[in-house]
C-alpha positions in Angstrom: 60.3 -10.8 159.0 62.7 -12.1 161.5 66.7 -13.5 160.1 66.1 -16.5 162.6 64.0 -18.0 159.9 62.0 -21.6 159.5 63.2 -23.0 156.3 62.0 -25.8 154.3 64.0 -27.7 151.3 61.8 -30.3 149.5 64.1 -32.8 147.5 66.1 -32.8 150.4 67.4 -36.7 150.1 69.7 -36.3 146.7 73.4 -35.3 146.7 72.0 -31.6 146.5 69.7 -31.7 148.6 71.9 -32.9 151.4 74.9 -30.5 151.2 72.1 -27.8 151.2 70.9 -28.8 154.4 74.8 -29.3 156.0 75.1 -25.4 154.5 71.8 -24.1 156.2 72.4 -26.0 159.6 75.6 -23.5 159.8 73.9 -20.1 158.6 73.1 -17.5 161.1 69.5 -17.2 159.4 68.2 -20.8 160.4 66.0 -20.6 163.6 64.3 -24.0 162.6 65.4 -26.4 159.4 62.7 -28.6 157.8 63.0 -31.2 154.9 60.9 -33.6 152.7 61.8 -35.8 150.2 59.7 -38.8 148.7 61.7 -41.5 150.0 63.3 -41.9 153.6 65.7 -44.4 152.3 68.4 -41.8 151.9 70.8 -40.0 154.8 68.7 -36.7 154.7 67.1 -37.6 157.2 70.1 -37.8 159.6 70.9 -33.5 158.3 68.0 -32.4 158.6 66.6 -32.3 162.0 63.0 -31.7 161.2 62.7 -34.2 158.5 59.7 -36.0 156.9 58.4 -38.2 153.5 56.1 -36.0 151.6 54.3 -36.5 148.0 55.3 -36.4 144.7 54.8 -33.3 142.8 52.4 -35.1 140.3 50.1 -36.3 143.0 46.7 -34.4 143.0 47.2 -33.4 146.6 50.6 -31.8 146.3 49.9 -28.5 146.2 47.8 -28.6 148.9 49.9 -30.8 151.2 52.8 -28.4 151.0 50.5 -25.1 151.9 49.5 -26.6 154.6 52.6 -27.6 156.0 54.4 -24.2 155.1 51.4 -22.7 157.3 51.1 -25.2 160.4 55.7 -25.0 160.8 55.1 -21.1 159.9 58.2 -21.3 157.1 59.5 -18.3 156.0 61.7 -19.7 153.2 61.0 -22.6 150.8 64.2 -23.9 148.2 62.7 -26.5 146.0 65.3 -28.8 145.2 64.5 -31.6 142.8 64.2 -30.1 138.7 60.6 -32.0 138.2 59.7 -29.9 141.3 61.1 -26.6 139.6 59.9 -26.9 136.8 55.7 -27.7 138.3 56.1 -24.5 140.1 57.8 -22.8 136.8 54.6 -24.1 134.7 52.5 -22.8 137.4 53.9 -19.4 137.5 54.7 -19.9 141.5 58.1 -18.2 141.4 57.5 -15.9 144.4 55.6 -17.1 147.1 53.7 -19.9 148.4 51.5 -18.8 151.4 53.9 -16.7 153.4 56.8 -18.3 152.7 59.6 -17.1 149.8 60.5 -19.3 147.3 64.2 -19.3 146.3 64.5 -20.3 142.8 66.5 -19.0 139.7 64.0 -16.3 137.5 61.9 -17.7 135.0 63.7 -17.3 131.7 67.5 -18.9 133.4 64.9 -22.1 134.2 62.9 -22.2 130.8 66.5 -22.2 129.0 68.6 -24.1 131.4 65.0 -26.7 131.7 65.5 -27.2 127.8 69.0 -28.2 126.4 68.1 -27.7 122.8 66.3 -24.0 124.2 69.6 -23.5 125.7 71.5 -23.9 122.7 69.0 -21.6 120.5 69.5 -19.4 123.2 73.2 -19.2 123.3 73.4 -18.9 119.5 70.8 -16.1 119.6 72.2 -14.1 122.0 75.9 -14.7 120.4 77.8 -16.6 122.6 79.8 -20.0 121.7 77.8 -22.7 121.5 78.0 -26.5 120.3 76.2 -27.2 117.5 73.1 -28.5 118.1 70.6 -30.5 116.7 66.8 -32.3 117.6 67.2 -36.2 117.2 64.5 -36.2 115.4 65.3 -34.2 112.7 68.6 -36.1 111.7 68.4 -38.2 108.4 72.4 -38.9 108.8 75.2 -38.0 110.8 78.7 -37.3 109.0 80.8 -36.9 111.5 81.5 -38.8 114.9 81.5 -38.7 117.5 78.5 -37.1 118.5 77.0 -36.5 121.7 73.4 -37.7 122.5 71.6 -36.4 125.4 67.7 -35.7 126.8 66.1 -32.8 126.1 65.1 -32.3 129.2 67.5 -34.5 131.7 69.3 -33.6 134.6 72.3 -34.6 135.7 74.3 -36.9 133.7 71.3 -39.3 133.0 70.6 -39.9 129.3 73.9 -38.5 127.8 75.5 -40.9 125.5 78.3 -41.1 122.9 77.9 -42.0 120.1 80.4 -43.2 117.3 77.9 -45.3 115.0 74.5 -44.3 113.3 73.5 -47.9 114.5 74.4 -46.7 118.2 71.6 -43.3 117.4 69.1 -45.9 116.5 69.5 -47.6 119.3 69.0 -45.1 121.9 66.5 -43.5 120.4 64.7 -46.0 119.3 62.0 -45.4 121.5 62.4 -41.6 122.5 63.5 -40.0 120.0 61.5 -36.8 120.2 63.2 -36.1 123.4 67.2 -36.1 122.4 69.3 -34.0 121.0 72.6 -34.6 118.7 75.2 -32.4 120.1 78.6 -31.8 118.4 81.3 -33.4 121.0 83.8 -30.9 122.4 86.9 -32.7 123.4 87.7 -32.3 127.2 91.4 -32.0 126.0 91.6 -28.8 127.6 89.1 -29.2 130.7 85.8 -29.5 131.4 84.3 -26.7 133.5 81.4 -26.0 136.3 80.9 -22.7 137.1 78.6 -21.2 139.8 76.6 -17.6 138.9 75.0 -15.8 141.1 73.0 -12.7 140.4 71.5 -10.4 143.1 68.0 -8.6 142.2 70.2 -5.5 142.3 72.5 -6.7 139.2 75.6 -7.6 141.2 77.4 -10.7 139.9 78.8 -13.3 141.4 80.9 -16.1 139.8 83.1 -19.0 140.4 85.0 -21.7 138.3 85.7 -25.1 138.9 88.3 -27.4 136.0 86.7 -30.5 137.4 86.9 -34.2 136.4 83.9 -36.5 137.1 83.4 -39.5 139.0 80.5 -41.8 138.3 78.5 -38.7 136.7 79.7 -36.4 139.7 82.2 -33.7 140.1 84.5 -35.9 141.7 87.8 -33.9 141.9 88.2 -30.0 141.2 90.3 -26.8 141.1 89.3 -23.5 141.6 91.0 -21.6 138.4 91.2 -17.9 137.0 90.1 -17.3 133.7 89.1 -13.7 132.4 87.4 -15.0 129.0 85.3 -17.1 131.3 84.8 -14.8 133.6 83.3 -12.1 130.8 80.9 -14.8 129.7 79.9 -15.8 132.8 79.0 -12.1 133.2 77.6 -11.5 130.1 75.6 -14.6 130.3 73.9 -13.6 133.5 73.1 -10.2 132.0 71.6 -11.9 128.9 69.4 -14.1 130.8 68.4 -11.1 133.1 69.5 -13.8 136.0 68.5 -13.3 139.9 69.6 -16.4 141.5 72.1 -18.8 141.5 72.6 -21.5 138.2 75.3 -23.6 137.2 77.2 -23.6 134.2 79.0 -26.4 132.5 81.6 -25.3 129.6 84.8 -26.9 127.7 87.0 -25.0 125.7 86.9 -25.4 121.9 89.2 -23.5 119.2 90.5 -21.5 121.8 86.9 -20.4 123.2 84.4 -22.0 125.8 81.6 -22.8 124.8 78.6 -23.9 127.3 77.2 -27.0 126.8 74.6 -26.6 129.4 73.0 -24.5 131.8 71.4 -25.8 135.1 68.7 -23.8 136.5 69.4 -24.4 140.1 71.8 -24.8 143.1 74.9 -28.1 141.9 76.2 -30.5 143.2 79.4 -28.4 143.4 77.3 -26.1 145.7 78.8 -27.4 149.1 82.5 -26.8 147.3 81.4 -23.6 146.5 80.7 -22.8 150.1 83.4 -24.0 152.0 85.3 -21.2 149.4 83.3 -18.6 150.3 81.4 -18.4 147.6 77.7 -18.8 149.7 75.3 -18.7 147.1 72.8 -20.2 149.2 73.3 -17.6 151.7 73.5 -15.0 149.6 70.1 -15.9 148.2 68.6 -15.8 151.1 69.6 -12.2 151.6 68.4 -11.0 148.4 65.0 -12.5 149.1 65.2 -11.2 152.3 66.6 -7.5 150.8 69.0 -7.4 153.1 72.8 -6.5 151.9 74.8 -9.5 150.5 77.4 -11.3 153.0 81.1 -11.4 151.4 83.1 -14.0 152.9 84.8 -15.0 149.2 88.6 -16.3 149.6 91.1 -16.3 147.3 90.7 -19.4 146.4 92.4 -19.7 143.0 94.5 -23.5 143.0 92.9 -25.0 145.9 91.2 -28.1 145.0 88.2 -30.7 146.3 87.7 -34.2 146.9 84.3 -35.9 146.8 84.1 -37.4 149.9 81.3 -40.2 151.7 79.8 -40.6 154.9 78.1 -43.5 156.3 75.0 -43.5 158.8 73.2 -46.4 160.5 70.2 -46.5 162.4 
């Protein structure tokens, strides 16, 4: 296979999807750079510069559509973006390949834990890392002690995370879903919230940055790259335990002195352009490893330099 390469991102018209596509338009390895997203009311279509609307993942002809059009534009890589997409091709067991082109995607067991918040916590208590305490909505009679935080099983993002001070506020929100919350305990951000992007080469070299970040309207709206051994070990250990190849995002706040992660996101995050313009090319470097070609280094230091979430405006 060529490195001038045809690559397609589906999902391409969120926040992610986008700063993927300013990242790829820059790499040495894009010969030709296709995306599709369900809407064309997003500015996608002014990155990419082979850009379409394509179908839903539940539609019956999904599947189908998007072998045929990874065949007629001859791609050679394929990044699924949007976490209802990831997890269709998870539940299908297409983790590899479809057609002839590569998929890049975290392994299976970092999505089925990261796809699952209350897996994720099991899976952090199992495998003996610090964890908030965790519980399934459904199985709560009474809560003693608030706040609490409230959050979908299976959301992404910060949709569906609420807290809550009052059982009358838990009955409310769950009221008509409540098989798919879970009552975590709240972990004061007293000390700094966290986001942290792992990498993990099919070779077992590790990758990591971290981010003390505040949030702006549910996105990482202002951060600092920091330095933090403790964080650093789990980080390591964390991507050993899930036998990770790919990149994930980790979310952590410090409690009694330890961090504990309060979730795990299967996929590239919306830190990811950040991450790149420090030298930490996870995109790139996932690429690579699909490819088996040797990892690019271009990681800075980079500890106390800081982002701003910026906006652009397009018109047509």
């Amino acid at each position: 296979m060529s490195t001038a390469l045809n690559i397609l991102v589906t999902g391409c018209g969120g926040d992610i999807g986008q700063s993927i596509g300013k990242i790829l338009l820059k790499s040495q390895y894009t010969k030709n750079l296709f995306g599709i997203d369900i809407s064309d009311k997003n500015a996608a279509q002014f990155i990419y510069p082979n850009f379409s609307v394509g179908l839903r993942f539940s539609h019956p002809e999904y599947l189908k559509n998007l072998e045929a059009f990874i065949e007629k534009n001859a791609i050679d890589i394929f990044i699924p973006m949007a976490e209802p997409e990831l997890r269709f091709f998870s539940e299908q067991n297409l983790l590899d390949n479809i057609g002839n082109a590569k998929i890049i995607t975290a392994s299976d067991l970092a999505l089925q834990v990261g796809f699952d918040k209350y897996k994720t916590a099991e899976f952090l208590k199992t495998a003996g890392f610090p964890y908030p305490k965790t519980t399934l909505a459904k199985d709560i009679k009474k809560i003693s002690s608030f706040p609490v935080i409230l959050k979908s099983k299976t959301g992404s993002g910060s949709k569906d995370i609420y807290k809550i001070n009052a059982m009358a506020e838990f009955a409310f929100y769950t009221k008509n879903h409540i098989e798919d919350y879970i009552v975590q305990e709240f972990i004061t951000d007293q000390n700094g919230e966290f986001t942290c992007g792992l990498f993990r080469s099919k070779k077992g070299e590790i990758r990591s940055i971290i981010f003390k970040r505040e949030l702006h309207g549910g996105y990482s709206g202002y951060g600092e790259v920091v330095e933090n051994e403790i964080i650093t070990n789990l980080l390591h250990n964390l991507a050993i335990k899930l036998n990770l190849e790919g990149s994930i995002n980790v979310q952590l706040r410090i409690s009694e002195n330890e961090p504990k992660v309060f979730e795990i996101n299967p996929r590239f995050s919306s830190t990811v352009l950040y991450r790149y313009l420090f030298g930490f090319e996870d995109v790139i470097w996932s690429i690579e490893d699909a490819l088996g070609l040797q990892l690019s280094d271009t990681r800075q230091n980079s500890v106390g330099r800081k982002f701003y979430k910026g906006f652009s405006e397009y018109i047509k």
